[in-house]
Every structure is written in C-alpha cells, then in structure tokens.
C-alpha positions in Angstrom: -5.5 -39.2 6.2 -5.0 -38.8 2.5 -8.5 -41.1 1.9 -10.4 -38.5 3.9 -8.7 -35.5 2.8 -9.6 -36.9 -1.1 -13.3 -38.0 -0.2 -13.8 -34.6 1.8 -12.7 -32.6 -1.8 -14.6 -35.0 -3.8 -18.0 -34.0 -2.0 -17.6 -30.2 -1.5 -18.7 -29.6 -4.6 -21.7 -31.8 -4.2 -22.8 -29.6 -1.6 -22.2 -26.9 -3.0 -18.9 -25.7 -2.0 -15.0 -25.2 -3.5 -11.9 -25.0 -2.6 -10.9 -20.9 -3.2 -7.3 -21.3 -0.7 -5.3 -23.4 0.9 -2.9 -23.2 3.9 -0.2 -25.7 4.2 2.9 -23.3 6.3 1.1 -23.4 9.4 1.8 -24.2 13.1 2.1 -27.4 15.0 -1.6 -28.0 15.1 -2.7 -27.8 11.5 -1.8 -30.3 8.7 -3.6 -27.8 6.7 -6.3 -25.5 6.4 -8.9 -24.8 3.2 -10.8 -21.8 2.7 -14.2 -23.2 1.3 -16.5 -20.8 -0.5 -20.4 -21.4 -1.6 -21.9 -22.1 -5.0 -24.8 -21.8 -3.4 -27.0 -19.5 -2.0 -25.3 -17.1 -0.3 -23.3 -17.7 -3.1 -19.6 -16.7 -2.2 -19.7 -17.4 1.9 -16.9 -18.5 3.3 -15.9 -21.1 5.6 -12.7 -23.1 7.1 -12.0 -26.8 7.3 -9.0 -27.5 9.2 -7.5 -30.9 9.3 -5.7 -31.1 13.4 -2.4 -32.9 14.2 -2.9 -35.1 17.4 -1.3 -33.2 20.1 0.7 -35.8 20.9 2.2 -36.3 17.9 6.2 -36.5 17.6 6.8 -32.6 16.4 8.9 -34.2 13.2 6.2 -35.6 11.6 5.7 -35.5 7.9 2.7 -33.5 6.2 -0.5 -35.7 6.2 0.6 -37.4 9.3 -1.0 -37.7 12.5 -3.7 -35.9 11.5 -6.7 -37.3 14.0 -10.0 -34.9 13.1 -11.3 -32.3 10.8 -12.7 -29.0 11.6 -15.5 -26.8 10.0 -15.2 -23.2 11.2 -16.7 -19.8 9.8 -13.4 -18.0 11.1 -9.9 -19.7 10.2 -9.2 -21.0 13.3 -6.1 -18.9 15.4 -5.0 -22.3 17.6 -5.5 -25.6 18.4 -8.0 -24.6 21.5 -10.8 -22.4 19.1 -10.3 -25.0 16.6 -11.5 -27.7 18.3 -14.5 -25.9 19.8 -16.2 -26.3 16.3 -17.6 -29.1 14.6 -15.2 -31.7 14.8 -15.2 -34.7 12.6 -13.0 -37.6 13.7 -11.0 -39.6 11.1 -10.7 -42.7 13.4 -13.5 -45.1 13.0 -16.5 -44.3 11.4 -15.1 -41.2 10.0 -17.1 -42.1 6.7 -20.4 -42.7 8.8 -19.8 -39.2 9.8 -19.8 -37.4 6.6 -23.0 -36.2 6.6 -23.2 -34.7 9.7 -20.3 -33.3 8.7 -21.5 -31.4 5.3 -24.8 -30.4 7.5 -22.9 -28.5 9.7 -21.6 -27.0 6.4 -24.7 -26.5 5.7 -26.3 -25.0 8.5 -23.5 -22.5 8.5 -24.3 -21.4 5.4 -28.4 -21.2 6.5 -27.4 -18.9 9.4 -25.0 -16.6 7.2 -28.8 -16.4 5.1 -30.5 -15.8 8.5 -28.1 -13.0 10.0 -27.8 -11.2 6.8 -24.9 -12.1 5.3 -26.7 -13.6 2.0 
C-alpha cells in the first residue's frame, strides 16, 4: 500500500489538489483518511480520499496493512458501507492503469461543485 499511498500524493498536486488534513485514529475500516483541497478552480473545494481495510482483515493488523482500495468522496465517509458507494479505486492489479480514472473522478467532482454553485 505504501507505493500507492506515495504515487497517489505525488500526483495531487499535478491535478491540482493538496493535502490540507489527515486522519489516521479511525475505525476498523479506514487505514486513513486525507482531506484534499483545490488549487484550482473552485479554488479551496474539498474532497476525501479514504484508503479501506479489507473486511476481512485480522482486526490486529498494523497501519498500512490490508488496505485493498481507495476512495474519493465529497463527504468524509461515516462507515465502510457509504464509503464504498463512491469511486473506488482498487490497489490489486492494475491499480496504476487506474489512476487516471481515478484523478477524473477528482475531477469531475470538482466540475459539479462549479456547476451547483459551490465555485
């Protein structure tokens, strides 16, 4: 998980996005969660990417382990169940194939924040 996690943070920022908070005391579920904000326009919107622990994971398991897919969210997710009804990027196979679909969705969260008024 650590590769990911690192190429994930090395792209934010070119697509336009930062790192303003991170979560790491959290339930079961979540390895961690970042609060990402825009450098673009709407400069300063806010989104989530949550990194998921496989639910079957052995409940002892270190930080960074087990972690099986990444979430982009405009809320911070409250539990496993509405995390994983947003884009979900899986860090199995192909995970790096994936990372542009996964910075679109980014993207396109930050095109309807423009659209509903937020920007």
């Amino acid at each position: 998980m650590q590769t990911q996690r690192a190429e994930i943070l090395s792209q934010l920022g070119e697509h336009g996005w930062f790192v303003v908070g991170e979560e790491s005391n959290l339930e079961w579920w979540a390895d961690e969660i970042w609060q990402v904000e825009s450098l673009w326009s709407p400069v300063g919107m806010r989104a989530y990417i949550s990194f998921l622990v496989d639910p079957m994971a052995d409940r002892t398991r270190k930080k960074g382990e087990e972690v099986w897919a990444v979430v982009v969210s405009p809320m911070k997710p409250v539990d496993r169940l509405s995390a994983e009804r947003e884009f979900t990027l899986s860090l199995g196979q192909s995970w790096k194939e994936r990372m542009p679909e996964f910075f679109g969705h980014l993207s396109r969260m930050r095109d309807q924040s423009i659209d509903n008024g937020a920007g």
